[in-house]
SEFI-909946 format. One line per field, with one value per residue (C-alpha): residue number from 1; chain; x, y, z. Coordinates in steps of 0.5 Angstrom, whole numbers. Each point is the difference from the previous one (the first is absolute). Layout:
BEGIN
pos	[NUM,...]
unit	[A,...]
x	[X,...]
y	[Y,...]
z	[Z,...]
//
This chain:
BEGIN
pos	[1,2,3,4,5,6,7,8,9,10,11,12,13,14,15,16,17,18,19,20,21,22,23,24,25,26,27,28,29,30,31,32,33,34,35,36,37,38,39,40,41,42,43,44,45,46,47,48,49,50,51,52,53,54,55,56,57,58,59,60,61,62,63,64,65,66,67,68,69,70,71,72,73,74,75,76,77,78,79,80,81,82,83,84,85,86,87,88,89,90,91,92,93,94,95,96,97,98,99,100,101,102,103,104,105,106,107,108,109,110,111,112,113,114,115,116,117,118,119,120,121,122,123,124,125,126,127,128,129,130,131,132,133,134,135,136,137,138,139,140,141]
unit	[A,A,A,A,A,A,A,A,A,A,A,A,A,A,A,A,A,A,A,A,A,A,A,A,A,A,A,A,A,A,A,A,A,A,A,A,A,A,A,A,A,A,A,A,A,A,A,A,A,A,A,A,A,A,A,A,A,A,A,A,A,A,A,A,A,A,A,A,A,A,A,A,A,A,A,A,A,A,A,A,A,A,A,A,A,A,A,A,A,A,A,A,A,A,A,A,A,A,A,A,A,A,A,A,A,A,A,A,A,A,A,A,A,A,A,A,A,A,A,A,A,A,A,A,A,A,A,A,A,A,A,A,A,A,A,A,A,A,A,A,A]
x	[-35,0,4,-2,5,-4,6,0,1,6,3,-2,-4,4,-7,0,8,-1,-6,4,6,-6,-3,6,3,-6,1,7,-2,-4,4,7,-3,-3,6,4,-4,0,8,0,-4,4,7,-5,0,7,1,-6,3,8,-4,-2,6,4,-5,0,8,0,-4,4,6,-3,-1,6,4,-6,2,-3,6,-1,4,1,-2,-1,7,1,-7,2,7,-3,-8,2,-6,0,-3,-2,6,-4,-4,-3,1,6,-1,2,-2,2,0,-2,0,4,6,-3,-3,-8,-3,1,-3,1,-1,0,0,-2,0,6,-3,-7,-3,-2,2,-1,1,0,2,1,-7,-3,-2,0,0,0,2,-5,4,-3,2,0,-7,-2,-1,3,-6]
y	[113,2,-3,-1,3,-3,-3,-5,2,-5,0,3,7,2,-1,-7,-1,5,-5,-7,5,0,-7,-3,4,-1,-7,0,4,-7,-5,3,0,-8,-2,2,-3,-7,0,2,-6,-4,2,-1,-7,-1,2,-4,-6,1,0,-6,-2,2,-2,-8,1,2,-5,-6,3,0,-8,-1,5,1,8,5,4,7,4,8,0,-5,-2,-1,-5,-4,-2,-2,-4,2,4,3,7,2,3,7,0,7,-3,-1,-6,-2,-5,1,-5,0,-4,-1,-5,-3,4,-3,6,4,5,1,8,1,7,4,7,3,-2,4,-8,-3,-3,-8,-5,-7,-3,-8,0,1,8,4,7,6,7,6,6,0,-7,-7,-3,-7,-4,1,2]
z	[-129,7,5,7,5,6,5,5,7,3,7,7,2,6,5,-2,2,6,2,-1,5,5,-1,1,6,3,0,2,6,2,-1,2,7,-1,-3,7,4,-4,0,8,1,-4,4,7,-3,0,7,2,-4,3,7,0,-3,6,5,-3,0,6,2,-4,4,7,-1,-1,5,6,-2,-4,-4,-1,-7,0,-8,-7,0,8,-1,-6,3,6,-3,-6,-3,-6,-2,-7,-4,1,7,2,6,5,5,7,6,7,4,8,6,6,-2,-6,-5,1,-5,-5,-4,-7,-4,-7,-1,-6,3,-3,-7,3,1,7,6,1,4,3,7,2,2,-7,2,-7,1,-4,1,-1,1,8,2,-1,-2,0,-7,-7,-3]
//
């Protein structure tokens, strides 16, 4: 009797593990870009989400005080209209308050560029801007 000396073959060729390697730095290469880009547009929401926090606290101050109040940074805002950041902005915040006597406007900055974000802003006037590099643009687009 003989005896069959046929052996399975089990596990990977070296081509096929270098084949995998490439596949998937190849899909790293796209979605690391895109997944940047989708956790910068979810901080640029939290800057656009505070403004309009700060604006609508402002507004509710103006009410009550017929003077618009500026704060230098996040803690200087929430003594004076009580806004409150997220625990872990990428954004340093601040208002200045303009006019002759009283504060009749105001300006209110979120500012991401120390975290390489954007610039936004919002006024009494319900203006939104943005900061492109080149100068302040219309909208928040």
């Amino acid at each position: 009797m003989k005896r069959s000396t046929t052996h399975m073959q089990q596990g990977y060729t070296l081509v096929e593990m270098m084949i995998t390697v490439a596949i998937i730095g190849i899909l790293a290469a796209v979605a690391i870009p895109a997944y940047k880009g989708y956790i910068t547009v979810g901080k640029e929401a939290e800057a656009k989400a505070g403004l309009s926090t700060i604006a609508l606290l402002e507004e509710q101050y103006f009410a009550e005080n017929r003077t618009y109040i500026a704060g230098a940074d996040a803690a200087a805002l929430t003594a004076a209209i009580g806004f409150q950041p997220e625990a872990e902005s990428k954004f340093t915040w601040s208002v200045v308050a303009g006019g002759s006597g009283i504060g009749t406007s105001f300006s209110a900055v979120a500012d991401g560029s120390a975290s390489g974000m954007t610039k936004f802003r919002i006024n009494e006037l319900n203006v939104k801007e943005k900061d492109t590099g080149g100068g302040w643009v219309a909208g928040w687009n």
